[in-house]
Structures are given as structure tokens and as C-alpha cells.
C-alpha positions as CSV (number, residue, x, y, z in Angstrom):
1,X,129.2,99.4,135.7
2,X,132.1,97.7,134.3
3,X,134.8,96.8,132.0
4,X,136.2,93.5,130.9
5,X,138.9,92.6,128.6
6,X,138.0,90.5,126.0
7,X,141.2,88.9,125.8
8,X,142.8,90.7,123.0
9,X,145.0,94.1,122.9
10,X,143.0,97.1,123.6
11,X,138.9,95.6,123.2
12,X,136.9,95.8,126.5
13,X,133.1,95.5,126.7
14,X,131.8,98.2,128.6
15,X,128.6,97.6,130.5
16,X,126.2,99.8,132.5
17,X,123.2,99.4,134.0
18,X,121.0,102.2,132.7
19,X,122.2,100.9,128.9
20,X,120.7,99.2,126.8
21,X,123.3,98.3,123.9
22,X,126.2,95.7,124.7
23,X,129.2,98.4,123.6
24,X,132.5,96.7,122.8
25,X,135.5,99.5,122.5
26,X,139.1,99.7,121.4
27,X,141.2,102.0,123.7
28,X,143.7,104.0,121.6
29,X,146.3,106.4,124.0
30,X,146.0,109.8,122.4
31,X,148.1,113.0,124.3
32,X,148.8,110.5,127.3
33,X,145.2,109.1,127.9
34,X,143.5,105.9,126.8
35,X,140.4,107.2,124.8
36,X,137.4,105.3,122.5
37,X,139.2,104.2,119.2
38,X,136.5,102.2,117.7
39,X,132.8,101.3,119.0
40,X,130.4,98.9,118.2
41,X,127.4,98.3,119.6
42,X,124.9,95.4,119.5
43,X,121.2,95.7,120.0
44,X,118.1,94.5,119.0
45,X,117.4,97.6,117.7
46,X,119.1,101.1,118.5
47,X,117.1,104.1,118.1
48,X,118.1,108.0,119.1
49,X,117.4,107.1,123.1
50,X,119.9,104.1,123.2
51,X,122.4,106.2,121.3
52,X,122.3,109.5,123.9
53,X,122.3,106.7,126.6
54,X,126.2,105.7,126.0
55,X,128.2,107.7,128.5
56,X,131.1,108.2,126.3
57,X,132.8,110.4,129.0
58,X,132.6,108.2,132.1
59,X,133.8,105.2,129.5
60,X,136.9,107.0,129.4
61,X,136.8,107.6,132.8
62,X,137.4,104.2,133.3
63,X,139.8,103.2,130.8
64,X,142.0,105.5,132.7
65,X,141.4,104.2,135.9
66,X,144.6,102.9,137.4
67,X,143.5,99.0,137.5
68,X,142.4,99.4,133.1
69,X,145.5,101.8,132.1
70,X,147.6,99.3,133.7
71,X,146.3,96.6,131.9
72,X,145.9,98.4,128.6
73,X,149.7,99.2,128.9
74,X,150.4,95.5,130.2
75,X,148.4,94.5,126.7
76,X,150.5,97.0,124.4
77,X,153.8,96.2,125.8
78,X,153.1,92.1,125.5
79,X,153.6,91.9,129.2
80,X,150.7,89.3,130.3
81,X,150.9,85.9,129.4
82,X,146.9,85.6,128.4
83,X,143.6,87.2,129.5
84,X,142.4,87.8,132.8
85,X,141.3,85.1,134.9
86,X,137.4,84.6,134.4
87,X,137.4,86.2,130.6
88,X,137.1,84.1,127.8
89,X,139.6,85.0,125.3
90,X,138.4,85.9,122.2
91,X,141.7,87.4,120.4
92,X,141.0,86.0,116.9
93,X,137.8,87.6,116.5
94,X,139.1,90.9,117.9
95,X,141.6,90.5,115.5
96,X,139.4,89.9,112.6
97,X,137.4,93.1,113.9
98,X,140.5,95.0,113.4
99,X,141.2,94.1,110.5
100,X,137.6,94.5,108.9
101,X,137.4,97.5,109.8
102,X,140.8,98.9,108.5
103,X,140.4,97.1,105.0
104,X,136.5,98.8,104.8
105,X,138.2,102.2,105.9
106,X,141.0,101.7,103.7
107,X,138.7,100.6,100.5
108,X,135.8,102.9,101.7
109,X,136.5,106.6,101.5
110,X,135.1,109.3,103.7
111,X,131.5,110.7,101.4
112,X,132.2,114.0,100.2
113,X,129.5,116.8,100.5
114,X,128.9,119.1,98.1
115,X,130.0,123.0,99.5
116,X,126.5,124.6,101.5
117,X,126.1,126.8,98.7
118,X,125.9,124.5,96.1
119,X,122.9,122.5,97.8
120,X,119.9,123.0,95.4
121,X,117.6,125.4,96.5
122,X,114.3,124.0,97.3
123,X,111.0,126.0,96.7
124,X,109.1,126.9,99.4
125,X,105.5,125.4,100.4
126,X,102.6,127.4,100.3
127,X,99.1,127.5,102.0
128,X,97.2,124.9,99.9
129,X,94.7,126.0,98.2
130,X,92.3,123.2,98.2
131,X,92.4,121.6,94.7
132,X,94.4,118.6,94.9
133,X,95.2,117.7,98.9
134,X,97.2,114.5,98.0
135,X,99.6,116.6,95.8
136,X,100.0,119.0,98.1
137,X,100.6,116.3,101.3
138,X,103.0,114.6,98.8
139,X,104.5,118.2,98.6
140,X,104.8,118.4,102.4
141,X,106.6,115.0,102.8
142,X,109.3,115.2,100.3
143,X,110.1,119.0,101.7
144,X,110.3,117.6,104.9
145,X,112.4,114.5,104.3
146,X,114.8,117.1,102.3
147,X,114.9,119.2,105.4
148,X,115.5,116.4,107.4
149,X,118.6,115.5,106.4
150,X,119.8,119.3,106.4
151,X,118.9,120.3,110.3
152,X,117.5,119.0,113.7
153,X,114.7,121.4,113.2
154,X,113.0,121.2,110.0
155,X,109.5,122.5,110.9
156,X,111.0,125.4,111.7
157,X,113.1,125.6,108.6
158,X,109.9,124.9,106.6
159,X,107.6,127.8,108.5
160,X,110.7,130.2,107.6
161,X,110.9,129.5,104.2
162,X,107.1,129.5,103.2
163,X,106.4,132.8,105.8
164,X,103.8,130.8,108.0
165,X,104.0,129.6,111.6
166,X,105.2,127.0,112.4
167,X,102.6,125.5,113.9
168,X,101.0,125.7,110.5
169,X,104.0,123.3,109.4
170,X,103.8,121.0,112.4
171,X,100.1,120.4,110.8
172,X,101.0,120.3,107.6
173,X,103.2,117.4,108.3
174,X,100.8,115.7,110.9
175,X,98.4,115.5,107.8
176,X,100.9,114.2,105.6
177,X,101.8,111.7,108.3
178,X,97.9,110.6,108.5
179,X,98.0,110.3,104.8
180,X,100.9,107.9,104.9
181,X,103.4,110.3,102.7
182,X,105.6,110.1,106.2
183,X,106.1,107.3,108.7
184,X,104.5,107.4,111.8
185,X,106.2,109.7,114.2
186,X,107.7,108.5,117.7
187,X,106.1,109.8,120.8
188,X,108.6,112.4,122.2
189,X,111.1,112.2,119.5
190,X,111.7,115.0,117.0
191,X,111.4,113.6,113.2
């Protein structure tokens, strides 16, 4: 594992072994300690596992590492004369970074969400009764996505609400998921 300046005040990329993303940081001090100010990460393609993957605690393990904090205060305080030897400097486009991300903070307010009790109620499934599968499946998928974004464990969310097992759920949305009203699921991965 490492960290490397990337020539400009306060950005490192942070690189370990067992990760997959390239992570470049901004150390902010906060109560005496340097800690994650901004992250980005670059990937081909970042699902949940890449995400759990970033050790956010041992990265600021070592920002505050003697050899980093003194070059982070070195950085804030104008002391050095350029980058490190061996890192490219790349100040301008940290820069631009910097500011791209305050001006879409500053013009891009934090989305509100409506109070818990004001979230519509939705109706709860039943068993099907055989009629009209599709509609029912349909029924299944647009619960579920609702559910989705409400909690981590919307099976068992469902299987409350409509009185059944949930087991009865997790086939419920299986069959909706073989009828294409849901993506395919992910081996091992909830959702």
C-alpha cells in the first residue's frame, strides 16, 4: 500500500493491493487529524464489492503517518518548492477538481426527502390467485423496486406487509426476475 502526492495541496492517490478502484483523496485536518475531504474513484466499473473494499480507516491511518502529515502541513503552509521527487505534478487538474466540485456543490443543493410519514403507503401483495400471472409478476417488481430504495432488506419488508413468509417473497421475486420485470440478480449480492 501507498500514498503519493500528486503534486498539488492536499490530493494523494491512495493505492492498495487488495483494491480494485484507483482512489484519489483530498486530506482536510479536522480536530487536529488529517481525514478524507473528497474521494473519487476511477474504475471500469464499481459495484457494492469494490465499494466495501476501500479501507477508509487505514487511509487515514496513513495520512497521519509522520512522513504524510508532514508533508500535508509542508503543502498547506507553502513550505516546498514543488512535488516530490518521482511524482508528476499535476496541480492544474487538482485544481480544476477543486473547483468543479465546489461550483457543483455550491449550484447543486443537497435532495430533500420527504418526512418518513409522509412516504405513500404502498398496498401490500397478495397470494396470486392465478388469473393473470404477468400482472401479478409486474405487481411483484414494482413493490420490490419501491422497497428497494426504502431498506437493505426488502423481502423481508414485503413478507411482513402481505402476512406470508418470506421465502414466499424470495419466490415471488425470483419469478418476476425469470419473467424479465427485474434484472438479473448477482450471485451473492442482496438486490
Amino acid at each position: 500500500m501507498y500514498v503519493q502526492e500528486t503534486g498539488a495541496p492536499g490530493w494523494f492517490e491512495v493505492a492498495f493491493p487488495d483494491v480494485v478502484p484507483r482512489i484519489l483523496i483530498k486530506a482536510v485536518e479536522k480536530d487536529g487529524r488529517w481525514v478524507v475531504g473528497n474521494l473519487i474513484l476511477v474504475s471500469e466499473a464499481l459495484d457494492s464489492a469494490a465499494l466495501k473494499s476501500i479501507p477508509i480507516a487505514r487511509i487515514e491511518s496513513l495520512l497521519n503517518t509522520r512522513t504524510v502529515t508532514a508533508a500535508l502541513f509542508a503543502r498547506q503552509s507553502g513550505a516546498t518548492q514543488g512535488p516530490p521527487e518521482g511524482v508528476t505534478p499535476f496541480r492544474a487538474e487538482s485544481e480544476q477538481l477543486d473547483t468543479a466540485l465546489s461550483t457543483y456543490l455550491d449550484r447543486s443543493p443537497r435532495p430533500s426527502f420527504p418526512p418518513p410519514e409522509a412516504a405513500p403507503q404502498r398496498e401490500p401483495l397478495a397470494r396470486p390467485d392465478g388469473t393473470d400471472p404477468d400482472a401479478f409478476y409486474r405487481r411483484v417488481a414494482e413493490v420490490y423496486n419501491d422497497a428497494v430504495r426504502e431498506t437493505a432488506a426488502p423481502a423481508k419488508v414485503l413478507a411482513e406487509e402481505a402476512g406470508v413468509p418470506t421465502t414466499t417473497v424470495h419466490r415471488w421475486i425470483f419469478e418476476a426476475r425469470r419473467r424479465g420485470f427485474l434484472p438479473p440478480a448477482r450471485k451473492g449480492r442482496a438486490g
